[in-house]
C-alpha positions in Angstrom: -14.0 -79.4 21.2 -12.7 -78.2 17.6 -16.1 -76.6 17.0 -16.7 -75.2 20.1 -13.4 -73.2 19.4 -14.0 -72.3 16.2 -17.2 -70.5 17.3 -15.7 -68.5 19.9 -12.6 -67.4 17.5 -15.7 -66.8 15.2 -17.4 -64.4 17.7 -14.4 -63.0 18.9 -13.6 -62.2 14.9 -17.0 -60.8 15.0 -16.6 -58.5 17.9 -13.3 -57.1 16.7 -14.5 -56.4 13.0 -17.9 -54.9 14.4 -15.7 -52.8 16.2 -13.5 -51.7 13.2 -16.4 -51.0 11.4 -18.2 -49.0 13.8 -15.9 -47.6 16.0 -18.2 -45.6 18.5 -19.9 -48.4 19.3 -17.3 -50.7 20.7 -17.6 -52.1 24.0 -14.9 -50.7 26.3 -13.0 -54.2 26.5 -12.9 -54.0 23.1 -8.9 -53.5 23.1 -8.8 -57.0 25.3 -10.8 -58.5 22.9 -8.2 -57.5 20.0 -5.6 -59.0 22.0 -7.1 -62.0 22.5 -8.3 -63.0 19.1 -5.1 -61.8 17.8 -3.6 -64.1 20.2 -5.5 -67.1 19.5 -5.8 -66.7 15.4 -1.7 -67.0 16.1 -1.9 -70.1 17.7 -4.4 -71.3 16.0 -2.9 -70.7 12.6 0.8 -71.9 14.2 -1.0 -75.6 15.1 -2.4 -75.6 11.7 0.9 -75.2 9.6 2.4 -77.7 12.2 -0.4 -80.1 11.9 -0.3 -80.1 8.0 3.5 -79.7 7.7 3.3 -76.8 5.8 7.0 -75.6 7.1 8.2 -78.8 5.8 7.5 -78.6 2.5 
C-alpha cells in the first residue's frame, strides 16, 4: 500500500514539474493536479514528522 502511494505522489510530482518546466505543454487539469499533490506531499510529510516524532524532539 506504501509503495503504491509513493508512485502516484511520484507521478503526480512528475506531472506538476513537467508542467513547470514546460508550461505550454501542460494538460488543462494541470491546476487540479497542483492541488492535489500539494495536498497529499502535506499529509504525507504531516504523517511522517508524527510517525518519527520529529515535533517531540
Amino acid at each position: 500500500m506504501k509503495k503504491a502511494i509513493l508512485i502516484v505522489m511520484l507521478v503526480l510530482n512528475a506531472i506538476v514539474l513537467l508542467g513547470q518546466l514546460w508550461p505550454e505543454g501542460a494538460p488543462p487539469f494541470a491546476g487540479i493536479v497542483n492541488l492535489i499533490t500539494l495536498g497529499l506531499n502535506l499529509v504525507m510529510f504531516l504523517i511522517l514528522f508524527r510517525k518519527e516524532n520529529l515535533f517531540t524532539r
